[in-house]
Structures are given as structure tokens and as C-alpha cells.
N, C-alpha and C positions, 0 to 999 in steps of 0.2 A: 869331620869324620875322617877318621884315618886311613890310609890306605895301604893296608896289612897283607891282603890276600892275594895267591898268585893262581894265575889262570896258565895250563898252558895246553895247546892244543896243536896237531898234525893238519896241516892244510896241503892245498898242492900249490910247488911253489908260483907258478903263472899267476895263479888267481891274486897269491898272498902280492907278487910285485905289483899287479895292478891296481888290489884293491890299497894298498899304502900309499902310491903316486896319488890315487884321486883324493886320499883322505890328507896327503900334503897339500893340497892345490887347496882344500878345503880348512887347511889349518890348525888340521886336527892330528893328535898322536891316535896311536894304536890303541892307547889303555883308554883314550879318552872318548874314542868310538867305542869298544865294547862297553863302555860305563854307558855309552847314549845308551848303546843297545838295551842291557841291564834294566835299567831305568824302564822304558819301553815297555819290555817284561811285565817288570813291576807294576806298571799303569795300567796296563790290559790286560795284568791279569793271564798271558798269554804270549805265545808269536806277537809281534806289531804288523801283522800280514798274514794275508790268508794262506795258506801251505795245504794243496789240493793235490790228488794226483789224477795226472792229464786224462781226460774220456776217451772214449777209443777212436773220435776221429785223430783226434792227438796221437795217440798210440799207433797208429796206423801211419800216419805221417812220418813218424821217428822211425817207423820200419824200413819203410819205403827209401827217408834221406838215406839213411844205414847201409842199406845195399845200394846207394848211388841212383836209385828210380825217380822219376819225375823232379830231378834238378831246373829250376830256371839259372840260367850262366847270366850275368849282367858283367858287361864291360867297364861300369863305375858308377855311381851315386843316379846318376842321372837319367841313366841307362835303367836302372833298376824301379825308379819310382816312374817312369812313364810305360814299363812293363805294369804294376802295380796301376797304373791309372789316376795316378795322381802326382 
């Protein structure tokens, strides 16, 4: 199958360097991740992922971080998951 078609799309650029770094580590070009993706698609007929929008304790939460309200601060990894409890 040939590969004819060009895709092109506006991202923001942070996202675009990170998501290329992990998909180098993984071995993969750009065109050949959205062809998985594509693919995907094509199988389910759909997203390959559920795409919901957040209930309102979620909504509520994003408000809250937003104006800075009930932050936990962790000092580092460690710090953080024995805050968590785990």
C-alpha cells in the first residue's frame, strides 16, 4: 500500500518534543505512530480509548487546583507516595 497521503496538524510544541522523545526510545517515527493510531481507528471502529468528560467531582478538583486551593506540596517521589499511603 502506498504511502500518498499527508496529514498535517497544529500541536503545542511541549507535548509534540515529548511525545517524539518517547516514540524514539520506542523505535518508532511520527508517521508510523499515527499509522498505529489510524489502524486503531479502523479496528474499533472508533477512539482506541474511552474519551469522557470529567464528572463534577473531577470538575471541582480542576477548579480548586486552578485557583491554587487544597494543593498537597511533596518534597519528592517518596515524600509524595507515603503522603498517598502507599
Amino acid at each position: 500500500m502506498s504511502k500518498t497521503e499527508t496529514i498535517k496538524a497544529n500541536i503545542e510544541p511541549g507535548l509534540k518534543h515529548e511525545a517524539e522523545e518517547i516514540l524514539q526510545q520506542l523505535g518508532l517515527s511520527v508517521s508510523e505512530a499515527i499509522s498505529l493510531f489510524y489502524n486503531q481507528i479502523r479496528q474499533n471502529k472508533g477512539i482506541p480509548f474511552k474519551v469522557k468528560t470529567p464528572n463534577a467531582t473531577t470538575q471541582q478538583t480542576f477548579r480548586e487546583t486552578d485557583e491554587g486551593k487544597n494543593l498537597v506540596e511533596c518534597k519528592n517521589a517518596e515524600d509524595m507516595f507515603n503522603k498517598l499511603g502507599i
